[in-house]
N, C-alpha and C positions, 0 to 999 in steps of 0.2 A: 947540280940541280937540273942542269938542261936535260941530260941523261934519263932523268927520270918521266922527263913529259915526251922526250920520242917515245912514237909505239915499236914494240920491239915486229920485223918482219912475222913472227911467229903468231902472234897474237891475233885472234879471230876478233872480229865487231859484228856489227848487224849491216849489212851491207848498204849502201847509198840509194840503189834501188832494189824494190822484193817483188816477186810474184805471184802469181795468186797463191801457189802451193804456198810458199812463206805466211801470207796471211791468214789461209788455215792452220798452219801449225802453230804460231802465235796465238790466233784465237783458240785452238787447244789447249795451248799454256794456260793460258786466261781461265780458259773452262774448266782445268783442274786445280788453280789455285782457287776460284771459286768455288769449287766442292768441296775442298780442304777445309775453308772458313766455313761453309756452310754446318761444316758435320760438329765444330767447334761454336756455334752458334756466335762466330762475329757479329759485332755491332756492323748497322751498314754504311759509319764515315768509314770501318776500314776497309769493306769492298774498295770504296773510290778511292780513296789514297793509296790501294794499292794499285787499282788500276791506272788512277793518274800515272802516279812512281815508272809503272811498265811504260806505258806508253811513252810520259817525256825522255826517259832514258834510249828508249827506240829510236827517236826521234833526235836525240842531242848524239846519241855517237853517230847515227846516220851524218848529220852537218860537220860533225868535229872530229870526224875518223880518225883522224892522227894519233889523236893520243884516247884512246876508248876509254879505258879505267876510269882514269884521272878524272874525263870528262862525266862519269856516272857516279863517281861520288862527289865532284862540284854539284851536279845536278841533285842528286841526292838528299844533301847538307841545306843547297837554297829551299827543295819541296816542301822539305821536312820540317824547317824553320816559318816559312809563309805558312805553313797548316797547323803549323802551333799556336801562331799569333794569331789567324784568322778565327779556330776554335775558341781562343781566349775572345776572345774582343765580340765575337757573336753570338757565344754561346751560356761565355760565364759573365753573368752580369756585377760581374764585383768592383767594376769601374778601375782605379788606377792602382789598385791592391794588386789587379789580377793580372794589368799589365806588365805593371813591373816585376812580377813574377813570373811573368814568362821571358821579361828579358834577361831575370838573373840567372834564371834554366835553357838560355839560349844557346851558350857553347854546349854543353851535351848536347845540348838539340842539333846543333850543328854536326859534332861528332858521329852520334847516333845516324844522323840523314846519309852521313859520310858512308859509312857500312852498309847501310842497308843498300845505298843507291853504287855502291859498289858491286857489291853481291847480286843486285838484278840484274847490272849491266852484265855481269859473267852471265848470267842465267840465262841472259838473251843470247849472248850472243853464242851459247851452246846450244840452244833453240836452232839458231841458222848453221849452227857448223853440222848440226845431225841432219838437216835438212839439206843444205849442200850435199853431205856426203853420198847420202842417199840421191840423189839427186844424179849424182858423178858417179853413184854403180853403174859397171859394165854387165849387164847379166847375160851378154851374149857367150862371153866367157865360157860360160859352162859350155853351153851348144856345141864352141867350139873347139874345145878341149874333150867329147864324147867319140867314141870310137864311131866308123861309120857302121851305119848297120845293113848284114847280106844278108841279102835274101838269095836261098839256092833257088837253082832253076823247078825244082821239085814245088815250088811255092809258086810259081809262075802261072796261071791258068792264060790258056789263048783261048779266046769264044770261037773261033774257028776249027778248033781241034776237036773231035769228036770224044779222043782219049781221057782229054780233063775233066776233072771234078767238075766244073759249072758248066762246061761245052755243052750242055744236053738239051 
């Protein structure tokens, strides 16, 4: 069991501290799942619950780096279950019918949160591994992997030379 909550060396997260480039590319993320529900005509608790989802997940491997996964679908499982009972209890007024309906729907709910808050935290922290990598191109590389370039003397103009092309 312990095996499972080390993170393996290999494994990317979202790092402990980000910078601005990171924050634009997250808020990219952001702005293209948002277009995605838009074109889908989501409702807008699921804007916020998705964007809560992203953000706590960002935020809970950030502190708990050690074990990423694990720690996004804990994270996941808790959101997912506090947003079911908060929609019940606020939204559906069916009193103690509705509660305890959503506590007998709470292990799926937990389940469900498990996945999904899993799947973001990958998502994220593919988010930062693209960003990183780009980040850690060498594009000098090319330059200096180019042949140098001659110029013959025939190319050469002296303004002193009466002979040359532009000498005049």
């Amino acid at each position: 069991m312990r095996a499972f909550h080390q993170a393996n060396s290999q494994e990317y997260r979202v790092p402990e501290r980000i910078s601005i480039a990171e924050i634009l590319g997250i808020t990219t993320a952001f702005a293209l799942l948002f277009a995605i529900l838009r074109q889908f005509d989501a409702p807008a608790g699921l804007y916020v619950f998705l964007g809560a989802l992203g953000i706590v997940i960002c935020l809970v491997q950030m502190r708990f780096g050690e074990m990423p996964r694990f720690i996004s679908a804990v994270a996941g499982s808790i959101l997912m279950s506090l947003w079911g009972l908060v929609t019940i209890l606020f939204y559906n007024r069916g009193g103690l019918s509705s509660l305890l309906g959503a506590l007998a729907g709470l292990p799926c709910t937990l389940i469900l949160g498990g996945l999904l808050g899993y799947f973001t935290g990958t998502l994220a922290a593919g988010v930062f591994l693209v960003l990183d990598k780009l980040r850690r191109t060498d594009c000098t590389d090319d330059v200096q992997n180019q042949p140098p370039i001659v110029v013959s003397p025939a190319h050469i103009i002296d303004p002193n030379d009466p002979d040359s092309v532009d000498g005049q």
